[in-house]
C-alpha positions as CSV (number, residue, x, y, z in Angstrom):
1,X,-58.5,48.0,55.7
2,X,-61.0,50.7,56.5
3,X,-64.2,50.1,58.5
4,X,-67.4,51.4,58.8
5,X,-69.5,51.7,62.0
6,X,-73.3,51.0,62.0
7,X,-73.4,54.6,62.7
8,X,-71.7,55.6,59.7
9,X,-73.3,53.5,57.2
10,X,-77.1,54.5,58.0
11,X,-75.9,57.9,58.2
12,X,-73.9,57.2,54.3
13,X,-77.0,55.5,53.0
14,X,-79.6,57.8,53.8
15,X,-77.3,60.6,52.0
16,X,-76.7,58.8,49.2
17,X,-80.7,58.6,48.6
18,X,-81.3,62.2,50.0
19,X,-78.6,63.4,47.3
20,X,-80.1,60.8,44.7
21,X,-76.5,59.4,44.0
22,X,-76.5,56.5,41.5
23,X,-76.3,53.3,43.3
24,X,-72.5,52.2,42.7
25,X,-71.7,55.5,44.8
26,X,-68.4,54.8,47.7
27,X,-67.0,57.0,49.7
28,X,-63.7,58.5,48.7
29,X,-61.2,59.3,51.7
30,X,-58.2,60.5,51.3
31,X,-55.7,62.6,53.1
32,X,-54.3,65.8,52.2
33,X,-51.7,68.9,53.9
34,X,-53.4,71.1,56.0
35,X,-55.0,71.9,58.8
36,X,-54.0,73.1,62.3
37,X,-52.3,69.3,63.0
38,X,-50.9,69.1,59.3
39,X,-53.3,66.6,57.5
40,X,-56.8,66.9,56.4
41,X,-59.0,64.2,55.9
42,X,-61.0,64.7,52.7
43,X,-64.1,63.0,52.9
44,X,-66.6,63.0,49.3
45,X,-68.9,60.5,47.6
46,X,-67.4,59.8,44.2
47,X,-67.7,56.3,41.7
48,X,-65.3,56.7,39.0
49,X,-61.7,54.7,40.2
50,X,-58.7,55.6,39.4
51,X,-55.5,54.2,38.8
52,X,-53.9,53.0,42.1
53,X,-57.1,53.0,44.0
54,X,-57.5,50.7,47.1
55,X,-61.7,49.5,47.6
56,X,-62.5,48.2,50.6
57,X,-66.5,47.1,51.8
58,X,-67.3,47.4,55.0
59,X,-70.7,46.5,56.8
60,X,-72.5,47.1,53.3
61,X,-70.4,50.4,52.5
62,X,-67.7,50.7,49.8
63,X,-64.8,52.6,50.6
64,X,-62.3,53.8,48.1
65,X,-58.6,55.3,49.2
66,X,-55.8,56.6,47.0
67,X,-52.6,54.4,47.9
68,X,-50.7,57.4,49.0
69,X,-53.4,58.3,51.7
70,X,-53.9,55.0,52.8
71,X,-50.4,54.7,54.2
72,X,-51.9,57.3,57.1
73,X,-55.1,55.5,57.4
74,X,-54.5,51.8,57.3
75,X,-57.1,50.7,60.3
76,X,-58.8,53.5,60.2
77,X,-62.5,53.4,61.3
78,X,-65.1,55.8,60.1
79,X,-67.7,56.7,62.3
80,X,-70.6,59.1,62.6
81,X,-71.6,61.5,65.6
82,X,-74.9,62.7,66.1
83,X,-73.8,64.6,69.3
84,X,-74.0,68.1,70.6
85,X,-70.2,68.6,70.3
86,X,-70.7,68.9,66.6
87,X,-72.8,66.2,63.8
88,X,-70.9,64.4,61.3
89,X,-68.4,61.7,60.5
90,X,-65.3,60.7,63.0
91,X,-62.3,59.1,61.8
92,X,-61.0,56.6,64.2
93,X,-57.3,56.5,63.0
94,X,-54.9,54.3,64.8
95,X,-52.1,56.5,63.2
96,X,-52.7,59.8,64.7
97,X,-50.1,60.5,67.1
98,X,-51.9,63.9,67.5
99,X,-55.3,65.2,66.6
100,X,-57.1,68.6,66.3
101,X,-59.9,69.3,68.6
102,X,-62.9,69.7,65.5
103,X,-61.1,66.0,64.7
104,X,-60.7,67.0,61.1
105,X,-56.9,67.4,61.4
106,X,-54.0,64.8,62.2
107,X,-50.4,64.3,62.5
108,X,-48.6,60.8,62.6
């Protein structure tokens, strides 16, 4: 399962209305090569599934994560900083063995 902080989900909702998404919007994460740790988390609003799709809701927020992606983040927490070290979401992944300082990279 993936979670969603209350930080996260006021953050998601008010960009859903600010980008005037339609109102079965999720959030796609996924994970993909790259990065200075060698995974990326990809991070978009999306509402079409696809085939082999996982859909989680958390805290009023549905999540969607590809079944090969959510082998890496199984437990994972999303979160939102506000901070001066840098604004946006946090992934709180249980997996990482190793993580990049900007947090958008991983290894396992």
């Amino acid at each position: 399962m993936i979670t969603v902080s209350n930080a996260a989900k006021e953050y998601a909702v008010n960009l859903i209305k600010e980008e005037n998404k339609p109102a079965d919007t999720f959030i796609r994460v996924g994970v993909d090569g790259g990065g200075c740790s060698g995974l990326m988390y990809n991070l978009v609003f999306d509402n079409i599934l696809k085939e082999g799709d996982q859909l989680f809701e958390d805290n009023g927020i549905k999540v969607v994560v590809d079944r090969k992606s959510f082998l890496y983040l199984v437990g994972t927490e999303l979160d939102y900083s506000g901070g001066l070290n840098g604004k946006g979401f946090i992934f709180k992944n249980p997996n990482a063995t190793r993580s990049c300082g900007c947090g958008e990279s991983f290894s396992v």
